[in-house]
Residue, then its C-alpha position, 0 to 999 in steps of 0.5 A: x500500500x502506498x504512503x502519504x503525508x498530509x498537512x493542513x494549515x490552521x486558521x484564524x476566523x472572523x477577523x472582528x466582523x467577519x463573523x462566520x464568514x472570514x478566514x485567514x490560514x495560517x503557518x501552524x500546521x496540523x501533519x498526518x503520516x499514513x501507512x496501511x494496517x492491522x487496525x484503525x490507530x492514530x498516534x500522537x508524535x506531538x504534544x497538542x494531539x496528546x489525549x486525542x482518540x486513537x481509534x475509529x472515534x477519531x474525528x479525522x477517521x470519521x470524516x474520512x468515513x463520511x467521505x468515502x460513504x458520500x462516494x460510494x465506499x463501503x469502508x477505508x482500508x485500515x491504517x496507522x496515522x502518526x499525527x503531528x501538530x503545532x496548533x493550540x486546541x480549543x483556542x480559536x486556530x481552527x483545529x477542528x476544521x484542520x482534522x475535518x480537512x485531513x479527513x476529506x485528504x485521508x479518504x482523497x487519497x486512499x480511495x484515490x478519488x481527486x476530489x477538486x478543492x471545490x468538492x473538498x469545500x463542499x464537503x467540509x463547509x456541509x460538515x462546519x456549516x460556516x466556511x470561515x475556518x475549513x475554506x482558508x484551510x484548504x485553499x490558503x491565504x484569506x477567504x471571504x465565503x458565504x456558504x447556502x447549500x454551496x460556497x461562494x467564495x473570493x481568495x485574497x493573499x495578505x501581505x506586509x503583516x503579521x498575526x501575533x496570537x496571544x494564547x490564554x493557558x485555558x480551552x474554549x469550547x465553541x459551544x460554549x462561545x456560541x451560547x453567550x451571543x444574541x438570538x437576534x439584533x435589532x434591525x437598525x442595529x443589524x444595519x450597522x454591525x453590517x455596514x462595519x463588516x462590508x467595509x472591514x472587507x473593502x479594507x481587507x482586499x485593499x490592505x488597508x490595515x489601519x482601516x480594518x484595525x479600526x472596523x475590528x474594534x467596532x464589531x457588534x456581530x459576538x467580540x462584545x459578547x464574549x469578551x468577558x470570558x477572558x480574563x485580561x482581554x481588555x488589559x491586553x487588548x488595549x496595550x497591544x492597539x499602541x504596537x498593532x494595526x487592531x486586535x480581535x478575537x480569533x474565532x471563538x476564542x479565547x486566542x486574542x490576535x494584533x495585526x502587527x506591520x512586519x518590519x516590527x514584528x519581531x520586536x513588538x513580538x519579544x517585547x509583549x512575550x516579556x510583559x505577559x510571560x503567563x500567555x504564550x506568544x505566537x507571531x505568525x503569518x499567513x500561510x499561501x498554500x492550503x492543505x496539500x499531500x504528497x506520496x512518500x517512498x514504500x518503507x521495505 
């Protein structure tokens, strides 16, 4: 049997007003070495997939599954996959969407079915119900998708900037995220909340980064409501808007990102690592390439 390595990108969602709908991938990745087996086994080769099922429970064997059944397989070919990642879980970078999308790659490639990437989309946006996190994923750079039975999409690479993530040391349940927004807006102020993301857009495909770092701050779409859910976020975030184009709030959370210039990058990076040694500190970029595989020479 033939071998792969799949690896995926994570991703950064929502960008402030962007809710459910923006995505941007970034350079964490999650990695799947595969090769046949007696059994299912997923073994963990890194320590954010400690604890992870190891079994047919797994959440990327069940995708796979799904995948296969959606194209008339019966069943996947059993396999040891050695994981590797570097991307926080439950911290707001996607890493749901990124074992999604090494799922839909696992089954492409072991049913060798050359799913495009927009049947890829398809399956994983029908899976999450929002392309904010599997489309940057999957096709890298940033995306700015609507998802009603198909995904529409535009495709955007960031340049000239740096996303430092600054990661709280406690999980976020996106269940958990989503039960504290609103049922409803008021109409008038649904307007508004849209007229905000409509021009962090423009913003967004013109780069116009002070702009956008302006219309993150005035989100009314869920960063106000789940602010109060972590701890120092104002502190941080406030501190943080004298070094950074803006500051919001990386998917559910509880990742707080800045937008930082590249040329400071570094500097405002080790400087902000000392002030609040309790977080850990990521600078980041944005990732061009989405998810991708490559057949591996047969081990005698």
């Amino acid at each position: 049997m033939k071998r792969w390595h799949i690896s995926v990108p994570a991703s950064t969602a929502n960008i402030g007003p962007g809710f459910d709908s923006i995505g941007i991938a970034l350079d964490l990745y999650l990695e799947l070495e595969v090769q046949a087996g007696s059994k299912w086994e997923f073994i963990p080769m890194s320590e954010a997939v400690q604890g992870l099922p190891a079994g047919e429970d797994n959440l990327i064997y069940q995708t796979a599954q799904h995948v296969a059944r959606r194209c008339g397989f019966k069943k996947l070919p059993a396999c040891t996959v050695r994981m590797n990642s570097n991307i926080p879980l439950a911290r707001g970078l996607g890493s749901s969407a990124t074992a999604l999308v090494a799922g839909i790659e696992l089954a492409d490639c072991l049913l060798a079915l050359q799913l495009s990437n927009e049947e890829k989309l398809d399956i994983a946006v029908s899976l999450e119900g929002h392309p904010d996190n599997a489309a940057p994923s999957i096709l890298g750079g940033c995306v700015i998708g609507y998802y009603d039975d198909k995904v529409h999409y535009v495709q955007t690479l960031i340049k000239d900037v740096r996303f430092l993530a600054v990661i709280p040391p406690f999980e976020l349940a996106t269940a958990d995220a989503r039960a504290v927004l609103p049922e409803q807006l008021m109409y008038k102020d649904a307007v508004k909340a849209s007229g905000i993301a409509n021009v962090a857009v423009a913003a967004l495909l013109q780069q116009n980064w002070k702009l956008l770092g302006e219309m993150m701050s005035k989100d009314l779409f869920h960063q106000p409501y789940r602010q109060a859910m972590i701890p120092h976020y104002g502190e941080i975030a406030d501190s943080l808007k004298k070094a950074a184009y803006g500051v919001y709030l990386s998917g559910a959370g509880p990742t707080m990102i800045a937008v930082i210039d590249e040329a400071h990058a570094e500097a405002v990076h080790a400087h902000y690592q000392n002030m609040y040694p309790d977080f850990e500190w990521l600078l980041l970029s944005c990732a061009a390439n989405g998810s991708c595989t490559e057949e591996l020479a047969v081990e005698a």
